[in-house]
VODRENBA-173946 format. One record per residue (C-alpha): residue number from 0; residue in three letters; x, y, z. Coordinates in Angstrom, 2 decimals, padded with zeros to 5 digits. Layout:
<vomar NUM 'ALA' <X Y Z>>,
...
***
This chain:
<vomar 0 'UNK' <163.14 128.12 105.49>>,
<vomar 1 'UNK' <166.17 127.41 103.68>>,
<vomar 2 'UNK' <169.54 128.69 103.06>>,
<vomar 3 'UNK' <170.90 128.44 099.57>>,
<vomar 4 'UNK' <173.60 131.05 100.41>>,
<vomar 5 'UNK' <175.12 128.78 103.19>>,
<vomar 6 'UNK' <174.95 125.58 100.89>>,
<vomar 7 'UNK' <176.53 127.68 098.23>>,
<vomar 8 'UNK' <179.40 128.89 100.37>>,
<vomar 9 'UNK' <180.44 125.09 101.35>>,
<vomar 10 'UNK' <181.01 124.14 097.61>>,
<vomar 11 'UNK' <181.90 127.32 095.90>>,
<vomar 12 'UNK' <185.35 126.48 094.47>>,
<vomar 13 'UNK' <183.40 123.59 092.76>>,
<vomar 14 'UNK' <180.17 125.26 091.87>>,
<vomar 15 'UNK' <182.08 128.49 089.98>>,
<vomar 16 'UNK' <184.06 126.44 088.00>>,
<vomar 17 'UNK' <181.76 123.90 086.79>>,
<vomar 18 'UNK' <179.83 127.59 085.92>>,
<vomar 19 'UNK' <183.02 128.95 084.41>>,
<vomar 20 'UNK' <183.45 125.42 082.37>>,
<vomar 21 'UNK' <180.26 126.27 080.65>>,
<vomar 22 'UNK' <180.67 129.89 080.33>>,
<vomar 23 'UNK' <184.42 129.19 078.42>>,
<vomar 24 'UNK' <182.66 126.57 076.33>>,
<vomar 25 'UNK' <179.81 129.06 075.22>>,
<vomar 26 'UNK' <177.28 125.69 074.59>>,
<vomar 27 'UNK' <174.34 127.38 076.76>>,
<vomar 28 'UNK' <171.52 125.22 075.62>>,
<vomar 29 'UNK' <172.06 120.84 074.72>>,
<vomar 30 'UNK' <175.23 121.34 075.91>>,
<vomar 31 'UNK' <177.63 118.21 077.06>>,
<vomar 32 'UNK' <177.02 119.18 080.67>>,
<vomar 33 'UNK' <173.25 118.18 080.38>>,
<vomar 34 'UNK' <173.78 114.93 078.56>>,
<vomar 35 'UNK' <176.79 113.96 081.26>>,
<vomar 36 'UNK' <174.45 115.06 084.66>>,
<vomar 37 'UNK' <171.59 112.75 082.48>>,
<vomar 38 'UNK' <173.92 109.58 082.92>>,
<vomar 39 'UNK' <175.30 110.44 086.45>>,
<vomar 40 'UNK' <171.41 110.70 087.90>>,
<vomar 41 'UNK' <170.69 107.72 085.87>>,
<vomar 42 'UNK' <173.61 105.70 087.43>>,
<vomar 43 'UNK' <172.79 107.53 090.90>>,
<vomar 44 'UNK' <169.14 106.20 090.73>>,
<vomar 45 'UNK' <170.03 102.71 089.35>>,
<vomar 46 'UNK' <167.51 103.46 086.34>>,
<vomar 47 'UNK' <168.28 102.77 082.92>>,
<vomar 48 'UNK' <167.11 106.71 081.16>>,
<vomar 49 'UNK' <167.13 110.51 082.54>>,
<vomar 50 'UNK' <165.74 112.73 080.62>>,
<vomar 51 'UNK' <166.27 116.45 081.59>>,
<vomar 52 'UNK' <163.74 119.34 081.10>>,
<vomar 53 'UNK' <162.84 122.78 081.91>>,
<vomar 54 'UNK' <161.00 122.26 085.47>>,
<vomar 55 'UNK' <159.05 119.73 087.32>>,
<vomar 56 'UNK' <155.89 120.92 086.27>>,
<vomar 57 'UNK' <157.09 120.08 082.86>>,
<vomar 58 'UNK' <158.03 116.89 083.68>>,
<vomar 59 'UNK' <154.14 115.70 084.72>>,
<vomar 60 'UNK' <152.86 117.14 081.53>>,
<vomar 61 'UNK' <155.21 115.70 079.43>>,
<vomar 62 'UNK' <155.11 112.00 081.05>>,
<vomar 63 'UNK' <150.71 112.52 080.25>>,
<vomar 64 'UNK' <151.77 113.83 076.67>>,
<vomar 65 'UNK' <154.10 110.65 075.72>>,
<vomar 66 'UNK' <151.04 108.09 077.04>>,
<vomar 67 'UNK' <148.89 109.01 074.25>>,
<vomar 68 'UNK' <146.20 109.36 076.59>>,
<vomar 69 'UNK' <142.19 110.51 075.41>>,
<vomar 70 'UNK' <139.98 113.51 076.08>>,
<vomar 71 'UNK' <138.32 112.56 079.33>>,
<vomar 72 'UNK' <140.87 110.06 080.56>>,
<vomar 73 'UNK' <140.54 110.01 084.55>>,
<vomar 74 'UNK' <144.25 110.25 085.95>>,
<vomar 75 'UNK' <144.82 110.33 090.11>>,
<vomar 76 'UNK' <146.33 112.57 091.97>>,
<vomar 77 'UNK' <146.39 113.12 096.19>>,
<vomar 78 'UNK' <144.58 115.79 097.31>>,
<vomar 79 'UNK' <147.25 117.26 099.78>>,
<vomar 80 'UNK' <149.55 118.38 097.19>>,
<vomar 81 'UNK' <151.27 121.06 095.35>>,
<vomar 82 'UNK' <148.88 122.29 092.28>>,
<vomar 83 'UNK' <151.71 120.79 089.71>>,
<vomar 84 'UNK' <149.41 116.94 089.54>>,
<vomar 85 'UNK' <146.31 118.68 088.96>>,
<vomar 86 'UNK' <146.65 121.12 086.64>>,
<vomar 87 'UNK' <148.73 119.59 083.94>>,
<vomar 88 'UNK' <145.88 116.72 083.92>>,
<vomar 89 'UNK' <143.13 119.43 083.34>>,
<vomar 90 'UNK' <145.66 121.49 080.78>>,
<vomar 91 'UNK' <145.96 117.98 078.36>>,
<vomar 92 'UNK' <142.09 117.90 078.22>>,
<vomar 93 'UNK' <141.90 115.07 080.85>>,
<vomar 94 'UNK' <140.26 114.81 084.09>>,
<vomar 95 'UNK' <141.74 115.16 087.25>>,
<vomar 96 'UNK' <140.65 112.78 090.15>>,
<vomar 97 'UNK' <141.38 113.19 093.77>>,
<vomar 98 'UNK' <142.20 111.03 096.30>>,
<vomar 99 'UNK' <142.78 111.48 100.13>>,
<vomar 100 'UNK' <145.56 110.93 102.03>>,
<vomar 101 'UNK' <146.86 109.16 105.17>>,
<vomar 102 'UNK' <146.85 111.42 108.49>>,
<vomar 103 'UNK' <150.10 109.88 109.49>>,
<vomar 104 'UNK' <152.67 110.17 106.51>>,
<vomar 105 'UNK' <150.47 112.98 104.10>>,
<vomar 106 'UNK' <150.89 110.10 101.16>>,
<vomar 107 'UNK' <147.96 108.52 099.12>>,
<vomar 108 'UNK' <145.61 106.29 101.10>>,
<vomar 109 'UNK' <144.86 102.83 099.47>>,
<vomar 110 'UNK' <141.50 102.75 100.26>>,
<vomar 111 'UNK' <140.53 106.38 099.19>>,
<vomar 112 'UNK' <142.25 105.59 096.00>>,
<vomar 113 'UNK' <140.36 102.23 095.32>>,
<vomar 114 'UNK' <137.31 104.32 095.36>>,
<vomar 115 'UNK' <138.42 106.73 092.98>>,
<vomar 116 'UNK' <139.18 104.27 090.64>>,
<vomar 117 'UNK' <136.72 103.94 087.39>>,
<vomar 118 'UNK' <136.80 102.20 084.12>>,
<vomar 119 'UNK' <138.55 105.28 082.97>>,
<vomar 120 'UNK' <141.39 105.43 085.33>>,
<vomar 121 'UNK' <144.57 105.37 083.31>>,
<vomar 122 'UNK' <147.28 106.79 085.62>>,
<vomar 123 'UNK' <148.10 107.16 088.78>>,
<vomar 124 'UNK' <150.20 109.82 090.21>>,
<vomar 125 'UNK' <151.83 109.40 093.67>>,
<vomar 126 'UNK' <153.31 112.07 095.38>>,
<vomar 127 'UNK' <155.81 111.14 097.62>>,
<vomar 128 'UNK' <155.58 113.76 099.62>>,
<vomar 129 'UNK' <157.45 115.75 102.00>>,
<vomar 130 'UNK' <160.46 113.64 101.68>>,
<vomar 131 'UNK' <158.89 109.58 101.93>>,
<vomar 132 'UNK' <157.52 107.52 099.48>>,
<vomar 133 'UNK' <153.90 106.43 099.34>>,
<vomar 134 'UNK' <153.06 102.90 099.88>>,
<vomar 135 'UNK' <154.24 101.71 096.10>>,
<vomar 136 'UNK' <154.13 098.15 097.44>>,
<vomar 137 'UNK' <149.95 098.35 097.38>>,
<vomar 138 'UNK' <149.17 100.93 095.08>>,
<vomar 139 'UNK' <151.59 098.98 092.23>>,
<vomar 140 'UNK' <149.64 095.73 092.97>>,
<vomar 141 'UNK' <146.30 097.82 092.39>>,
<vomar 142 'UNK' <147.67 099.60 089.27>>,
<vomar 143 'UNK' <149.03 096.13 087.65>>,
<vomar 144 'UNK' <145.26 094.15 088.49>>,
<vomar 145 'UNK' <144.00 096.93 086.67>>,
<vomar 146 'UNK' <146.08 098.03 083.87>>,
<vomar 147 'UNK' <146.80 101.25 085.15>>,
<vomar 148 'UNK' <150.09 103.36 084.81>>,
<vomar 149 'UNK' <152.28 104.83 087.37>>,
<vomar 150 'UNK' <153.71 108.02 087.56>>,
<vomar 151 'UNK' <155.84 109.05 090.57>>,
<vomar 152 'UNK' <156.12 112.40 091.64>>,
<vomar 153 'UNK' <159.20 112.37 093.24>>,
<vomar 154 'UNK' <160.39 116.31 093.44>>,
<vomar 155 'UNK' <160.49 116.12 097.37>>,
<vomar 156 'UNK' <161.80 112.76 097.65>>,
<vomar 157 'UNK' <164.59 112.21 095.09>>,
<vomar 158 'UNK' <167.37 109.79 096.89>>,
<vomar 159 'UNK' <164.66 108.16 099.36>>,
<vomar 160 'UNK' <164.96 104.25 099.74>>,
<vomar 161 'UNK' <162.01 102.71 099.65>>,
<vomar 162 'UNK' <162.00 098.88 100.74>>,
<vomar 163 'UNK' <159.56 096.05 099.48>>,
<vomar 164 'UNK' <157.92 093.44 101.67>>,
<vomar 165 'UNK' <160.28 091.21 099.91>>,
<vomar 166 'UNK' <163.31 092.89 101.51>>,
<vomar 167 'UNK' <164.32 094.06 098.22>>,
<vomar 168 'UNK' <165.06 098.09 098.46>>,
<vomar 169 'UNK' <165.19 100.32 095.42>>,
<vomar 170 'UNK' <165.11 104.36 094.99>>,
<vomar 171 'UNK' <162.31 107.04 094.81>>,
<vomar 172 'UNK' <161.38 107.16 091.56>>,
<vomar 173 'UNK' <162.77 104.02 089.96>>,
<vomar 174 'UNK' <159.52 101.48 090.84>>,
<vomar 175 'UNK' <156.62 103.28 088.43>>,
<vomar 176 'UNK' <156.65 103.15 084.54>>,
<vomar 177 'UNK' <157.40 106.53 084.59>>,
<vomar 178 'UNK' <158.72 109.76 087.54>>,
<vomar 179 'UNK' <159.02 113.09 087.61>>,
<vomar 180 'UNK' <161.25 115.58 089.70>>,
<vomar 181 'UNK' <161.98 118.92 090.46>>,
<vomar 182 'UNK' <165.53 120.79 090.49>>,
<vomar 183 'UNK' <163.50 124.08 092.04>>,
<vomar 184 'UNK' <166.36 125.79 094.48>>,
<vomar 185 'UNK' <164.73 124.46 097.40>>,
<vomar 186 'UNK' <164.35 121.01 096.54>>,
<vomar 187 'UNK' <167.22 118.34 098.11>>,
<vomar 188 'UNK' <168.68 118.35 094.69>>,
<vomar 189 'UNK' <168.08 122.15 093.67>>,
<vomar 190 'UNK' <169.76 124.11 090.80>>,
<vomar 191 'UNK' <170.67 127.89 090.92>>,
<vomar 192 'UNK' <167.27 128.54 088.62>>,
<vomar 193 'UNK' <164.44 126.35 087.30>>,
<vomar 194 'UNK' <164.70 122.53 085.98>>,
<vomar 195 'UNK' <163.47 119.11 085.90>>,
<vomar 196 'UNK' <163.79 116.07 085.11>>,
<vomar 197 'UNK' <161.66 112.38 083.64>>,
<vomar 198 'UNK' <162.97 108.76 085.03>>,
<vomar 199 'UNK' <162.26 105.55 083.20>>,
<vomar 200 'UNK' <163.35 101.71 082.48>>,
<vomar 201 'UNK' <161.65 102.01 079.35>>,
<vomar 202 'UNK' <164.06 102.99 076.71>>,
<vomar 203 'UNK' <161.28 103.35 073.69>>,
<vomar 204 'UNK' <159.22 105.50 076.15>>,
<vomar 205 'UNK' <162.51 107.78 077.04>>,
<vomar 206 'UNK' <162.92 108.76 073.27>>,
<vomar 207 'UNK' <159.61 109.26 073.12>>,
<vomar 208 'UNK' <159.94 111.66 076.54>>,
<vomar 209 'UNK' <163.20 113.19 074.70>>,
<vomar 210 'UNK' <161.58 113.98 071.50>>,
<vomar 211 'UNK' <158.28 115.32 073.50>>,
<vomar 212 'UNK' <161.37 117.79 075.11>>,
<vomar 213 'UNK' <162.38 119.25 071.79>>,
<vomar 214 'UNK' <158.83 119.88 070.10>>,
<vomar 215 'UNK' <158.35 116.30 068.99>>,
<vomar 216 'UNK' <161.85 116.05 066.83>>,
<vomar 217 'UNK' <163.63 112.57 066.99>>,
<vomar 218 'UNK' <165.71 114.05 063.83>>,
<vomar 219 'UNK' <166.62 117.49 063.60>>,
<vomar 220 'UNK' <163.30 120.01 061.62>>,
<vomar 221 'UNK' <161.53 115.93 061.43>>,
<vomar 222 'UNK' <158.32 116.53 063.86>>,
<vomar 223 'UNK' <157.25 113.25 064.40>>,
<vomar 224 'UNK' <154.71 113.98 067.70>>,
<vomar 225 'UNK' <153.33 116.91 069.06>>,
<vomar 226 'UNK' <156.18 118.45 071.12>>,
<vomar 227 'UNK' <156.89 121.03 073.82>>,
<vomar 228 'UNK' <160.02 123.16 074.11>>,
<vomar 229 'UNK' <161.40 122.27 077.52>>,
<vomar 230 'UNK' <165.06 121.95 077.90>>,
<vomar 231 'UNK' <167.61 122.02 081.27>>,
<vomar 232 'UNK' <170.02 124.51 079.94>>,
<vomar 233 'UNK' <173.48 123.71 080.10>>,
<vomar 234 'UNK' <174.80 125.87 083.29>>,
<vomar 235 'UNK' <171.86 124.30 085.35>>,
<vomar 236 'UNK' <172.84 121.03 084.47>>,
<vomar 237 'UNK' <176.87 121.35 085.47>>,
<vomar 238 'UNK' <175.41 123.25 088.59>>,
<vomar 239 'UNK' <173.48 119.93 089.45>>,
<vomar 240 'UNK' <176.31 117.77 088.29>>,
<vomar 241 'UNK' <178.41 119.05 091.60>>,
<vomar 242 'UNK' <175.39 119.08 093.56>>,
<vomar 243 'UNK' <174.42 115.65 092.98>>,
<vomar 244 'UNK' <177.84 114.56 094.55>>,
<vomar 245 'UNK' <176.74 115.73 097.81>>,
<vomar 246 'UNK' <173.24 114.68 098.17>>,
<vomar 247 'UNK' <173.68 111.87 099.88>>,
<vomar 248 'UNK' <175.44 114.09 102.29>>,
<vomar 249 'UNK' <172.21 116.39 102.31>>,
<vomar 250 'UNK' <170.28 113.82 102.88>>,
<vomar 251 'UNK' <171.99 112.79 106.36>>,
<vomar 252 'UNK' <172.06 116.75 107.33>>,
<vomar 253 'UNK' <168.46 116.62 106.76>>,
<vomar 254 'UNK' <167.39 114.01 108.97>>,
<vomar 255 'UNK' <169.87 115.24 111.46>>,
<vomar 256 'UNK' <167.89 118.15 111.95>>,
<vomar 257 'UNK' <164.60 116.23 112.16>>,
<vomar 258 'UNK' <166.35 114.06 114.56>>,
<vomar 259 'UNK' <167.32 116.96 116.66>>,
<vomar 260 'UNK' <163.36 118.20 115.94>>,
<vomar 261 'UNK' <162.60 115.00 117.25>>,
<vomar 262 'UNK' <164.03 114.73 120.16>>,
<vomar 263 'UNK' <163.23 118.13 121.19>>,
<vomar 264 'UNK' <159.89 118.25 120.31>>,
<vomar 265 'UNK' <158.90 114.98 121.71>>,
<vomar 266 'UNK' <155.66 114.69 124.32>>,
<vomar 267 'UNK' <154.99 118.57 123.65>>,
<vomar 268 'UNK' <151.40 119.02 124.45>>,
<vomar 269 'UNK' <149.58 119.82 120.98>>,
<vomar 270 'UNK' <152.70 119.21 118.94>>,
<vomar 271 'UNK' <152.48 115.78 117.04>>,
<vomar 272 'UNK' <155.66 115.44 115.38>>,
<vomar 273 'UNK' <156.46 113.63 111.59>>,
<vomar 274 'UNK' <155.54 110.18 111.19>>,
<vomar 275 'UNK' <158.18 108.20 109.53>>,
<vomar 276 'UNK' <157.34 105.15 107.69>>,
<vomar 277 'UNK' <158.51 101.75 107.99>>,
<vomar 278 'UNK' <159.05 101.17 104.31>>,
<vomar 279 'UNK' <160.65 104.46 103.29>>,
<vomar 280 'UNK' <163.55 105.87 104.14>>,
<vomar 281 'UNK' <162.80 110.19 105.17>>,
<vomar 282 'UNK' <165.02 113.10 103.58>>,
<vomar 283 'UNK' <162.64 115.41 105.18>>,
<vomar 284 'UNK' <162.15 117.87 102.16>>,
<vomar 285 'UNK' <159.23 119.56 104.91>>,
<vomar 286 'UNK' <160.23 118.98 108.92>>,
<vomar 287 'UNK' <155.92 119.25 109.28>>,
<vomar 288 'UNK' <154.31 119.45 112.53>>,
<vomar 289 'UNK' <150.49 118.96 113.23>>,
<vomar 290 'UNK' <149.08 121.09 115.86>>,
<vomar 291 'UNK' <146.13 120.07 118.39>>,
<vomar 292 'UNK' <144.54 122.39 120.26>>,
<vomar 293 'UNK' <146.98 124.81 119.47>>,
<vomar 294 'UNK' <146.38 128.65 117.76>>,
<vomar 295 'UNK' <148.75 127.85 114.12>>,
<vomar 296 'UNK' <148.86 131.47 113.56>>,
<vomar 297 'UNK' <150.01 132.48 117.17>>,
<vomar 298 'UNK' <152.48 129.82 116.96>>,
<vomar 299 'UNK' <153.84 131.29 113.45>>,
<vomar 300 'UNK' <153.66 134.96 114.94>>,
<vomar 301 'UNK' <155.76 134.01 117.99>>,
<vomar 302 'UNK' <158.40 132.27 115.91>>,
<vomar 303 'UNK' <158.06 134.91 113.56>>,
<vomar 304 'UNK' <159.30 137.41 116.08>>,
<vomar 305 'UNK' <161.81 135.71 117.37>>,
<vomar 306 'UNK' <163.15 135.58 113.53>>,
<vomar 307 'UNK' <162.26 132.08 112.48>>,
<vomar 308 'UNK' <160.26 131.40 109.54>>,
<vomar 309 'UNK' <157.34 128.62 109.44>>,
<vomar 310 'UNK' <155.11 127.76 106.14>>,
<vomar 311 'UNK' <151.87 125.71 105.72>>,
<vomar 312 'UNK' <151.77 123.44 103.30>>,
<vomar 313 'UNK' <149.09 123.30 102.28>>,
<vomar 314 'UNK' <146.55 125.58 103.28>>,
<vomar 315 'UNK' <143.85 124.88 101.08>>,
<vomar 316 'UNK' <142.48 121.43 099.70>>,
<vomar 317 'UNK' <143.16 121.33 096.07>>,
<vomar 318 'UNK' <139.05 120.14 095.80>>,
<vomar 319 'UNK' <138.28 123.34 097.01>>,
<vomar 320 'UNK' <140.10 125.15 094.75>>,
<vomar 321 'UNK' <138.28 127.52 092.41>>,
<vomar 322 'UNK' <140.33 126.64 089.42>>,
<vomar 323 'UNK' <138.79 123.12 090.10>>,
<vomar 324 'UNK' <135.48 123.17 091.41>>,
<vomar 325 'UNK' <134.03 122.04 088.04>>,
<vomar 326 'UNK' <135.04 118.53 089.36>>,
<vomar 327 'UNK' <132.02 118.49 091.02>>,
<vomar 328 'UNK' <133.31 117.63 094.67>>,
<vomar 329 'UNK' <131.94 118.79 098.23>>,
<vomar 330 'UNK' <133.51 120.78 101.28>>,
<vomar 331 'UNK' <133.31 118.14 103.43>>,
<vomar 332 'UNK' <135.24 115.75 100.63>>,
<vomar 333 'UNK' <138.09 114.31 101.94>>,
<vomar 334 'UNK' <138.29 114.55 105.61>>,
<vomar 335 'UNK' <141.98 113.88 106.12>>,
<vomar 336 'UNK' <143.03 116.50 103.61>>,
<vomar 337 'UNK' <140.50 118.69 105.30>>,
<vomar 338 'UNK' <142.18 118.38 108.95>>,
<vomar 339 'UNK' <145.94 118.50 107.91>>,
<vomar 340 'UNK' <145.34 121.69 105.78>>,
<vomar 341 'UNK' <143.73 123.12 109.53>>,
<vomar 342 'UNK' <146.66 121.40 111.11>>,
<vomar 343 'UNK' <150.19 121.39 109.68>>,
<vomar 344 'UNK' <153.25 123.49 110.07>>,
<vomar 345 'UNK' <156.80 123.37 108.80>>,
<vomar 346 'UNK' <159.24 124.36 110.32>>,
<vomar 347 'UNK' <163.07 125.28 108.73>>,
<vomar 348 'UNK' <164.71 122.37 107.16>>,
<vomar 349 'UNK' <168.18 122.60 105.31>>,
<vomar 350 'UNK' <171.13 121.13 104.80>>,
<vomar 351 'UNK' <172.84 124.61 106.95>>,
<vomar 352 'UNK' <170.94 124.25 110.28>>,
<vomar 353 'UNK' <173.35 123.85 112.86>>,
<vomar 354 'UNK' <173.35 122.89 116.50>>,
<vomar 355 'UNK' <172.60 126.88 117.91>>,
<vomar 356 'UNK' <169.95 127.18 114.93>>,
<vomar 357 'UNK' <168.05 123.75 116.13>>,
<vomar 358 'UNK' <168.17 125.13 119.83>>,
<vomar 359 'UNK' <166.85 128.59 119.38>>,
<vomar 360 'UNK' <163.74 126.92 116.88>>,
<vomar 361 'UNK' <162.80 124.57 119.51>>,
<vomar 362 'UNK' <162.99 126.66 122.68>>,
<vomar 363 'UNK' <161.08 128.97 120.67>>,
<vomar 364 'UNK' <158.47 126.42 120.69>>,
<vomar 365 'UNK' <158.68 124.95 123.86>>,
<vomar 366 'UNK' <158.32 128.53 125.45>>,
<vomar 367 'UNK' <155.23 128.97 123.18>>,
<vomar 368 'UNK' <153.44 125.95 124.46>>,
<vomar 369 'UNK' <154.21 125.80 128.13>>,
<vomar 370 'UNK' <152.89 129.28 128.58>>,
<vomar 371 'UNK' <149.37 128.64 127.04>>,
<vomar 372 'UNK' <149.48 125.01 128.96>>,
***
């Protein structure tokens, strides 16, 4: 589904000696590296504070933690997600609420979330997922009429444009109060292990975030909050720093592909390929099909033995979940989520897929459907 190796390779003079930098310095944890790659995203992004932690899953909990938020406090997450939104809410002693999602680009539907909304709605989490922001035009104006606070999940978007009504454009991740993302390996912007990262305007909030990072400590053995110990070590954070130079360049590869995907895909019978939306730009994270009328585990068998690998994500709603079922919601909940869990597939998508690679995946296909048409 990816190749690492391949990227690697490309920038390897680069990559071992920003490793070999860190290695002679012997600063392994807080070192300059993460403080530099802190200001570089920042600048990137055009947002005022980074702060750098230990993996995206961190990030969520820690952006609930710094909010001050109360037993019982309703935040909203998408049900077509990764488990990430969810559980941190229910870990802090809060309560998760889910929201479906729209058929065409996977993100949070405005009027499923409208309904989910109570009196003790304090956040809102919106996933951009798959690689395209959600509609932060509406679901900003419904947060702001209501006092709400937004926190973008950004892992599988991070260097998506998203552009306002206005004509005003601005990155993934820079239009809540708070975002979160992921450095996971696989993730546009991935380093060689685990890490994360929190994005805000807000620089009271971003000590706050900081001091959350290093168990509550604005001065050193001074606890001032209840803290966590999540830190992006210094060798994943010069790893990123030479990774980051390139992601624009990832970005194009990636929608190169899906381009190619596209194009070759186009008017197969029972193949419905990615919708792109008008306000976002796509850096396909997940090239994801939907399949009508077509057998998903057939299809994944046939590529499978031709050597290509295919995923579903997701397979199962998160409201379904037995982890969650205390939440009280029904199988037939959320209809959309329902269907694209029955529906999707995702095929490879890299920055190393090349012209012979693209060919073999979509004959592979194409042979696949004609012969059941």
């Amino acid at each position: 589904m990816v190749d690492l190796h391949g990227q690697y390779c490309r920038i390897k003079p680069e990559i071992d000696m920003a490793i070999q930098r860190v290695l002679d310095s012997a600063v392994f944890v807080k070192g300059e590296e993460v403080r530099t790659f802190e200001s570089e995203l920042a600048e990137y992004l055009g947002i005022r504070h980074v702060v750098a932690c230990a993996n995206g899953t961190d990030a969520l909990q820690i952006c609930l933690m710094a909010l001050g938020l109360k037993a019982g406090d309703e935040v909203i997450t998408p049900d077509f997600t990764f488990i990430s939104t969810v559980e941190v809410s229910a870990l802090l002693g809060l309560k998760p609420v889910l929201a479906d999602v729209e058929r065409g680009t996977f993100n949070l539907d405005i009027r499923s979330l409208k309904k989910a909304i109570t009196p003790r709605t304090k956040v809102i989490i919106p996933v951009h997922l798959f690689g395209q922001c959600s509609n932060m035009e509406e679901i900003l104006a419904v947060a702001e009429a209501r006092g709400i606070t937004i926190i973008e999940d950004v892992a599988q978007a991070l260097s998506a444009d998203y552009t306002f009504s206005s004509g005003t454009s601005t990155k993934a991740g820079t239009m809540g109060r708070m975002a979160c993302t992921s450095f996971f390996p696989s993730k546009n912007l991935g380093c060689f292990g685990d890490g994360g990262a929190i994005l805000t305007n807000d620089p009271e909030l971003a000590g706050t975030l900081s001091a959350i990072t290093h168990h509550g400590m604005r001065i050193r053995y001074h606890y001032d909050l209840t803290g966590v110990n999540s830190r992006l070590d210094t060798l994943q954070a010069a790893i990123l720093r030479v990774k980051l130079k390139y992601l624009d360049e990832y970005s194009m590869a990636r929608r190169k592909a899906a381009d190619w995907y596209d194009d070759a895909l186009k008017g197969l019978p029972g193949i419905e390929t990615p919708e792109r939306s008008p306000f976002s730009t796509h850096v396909f994270h997940q090239y994801t099909l939907k399949l009508h009328n077509t057998n998903r585990e057939a299809l994944m068998k046939h590529l499978a033995d031709k050597g290509i690998p295919s995923m579903i994500y997701y397979p199962v709603p998160l409201h379904v979940q037995q982890a969650f079922r205390y939440l009280g919601y029904r199988e037939p909940d959320f209809p959309v989520t329902r269907e694209l869990c029955g529906s999707v597939l995702s095929l490879p998508m890299h920055t190393e897929l090349d012209e012979e690679q693209l060919q073999h995946i979509t004959k592979t296909i194409t042979e696949f459907v004609t012969r059941r048409s």
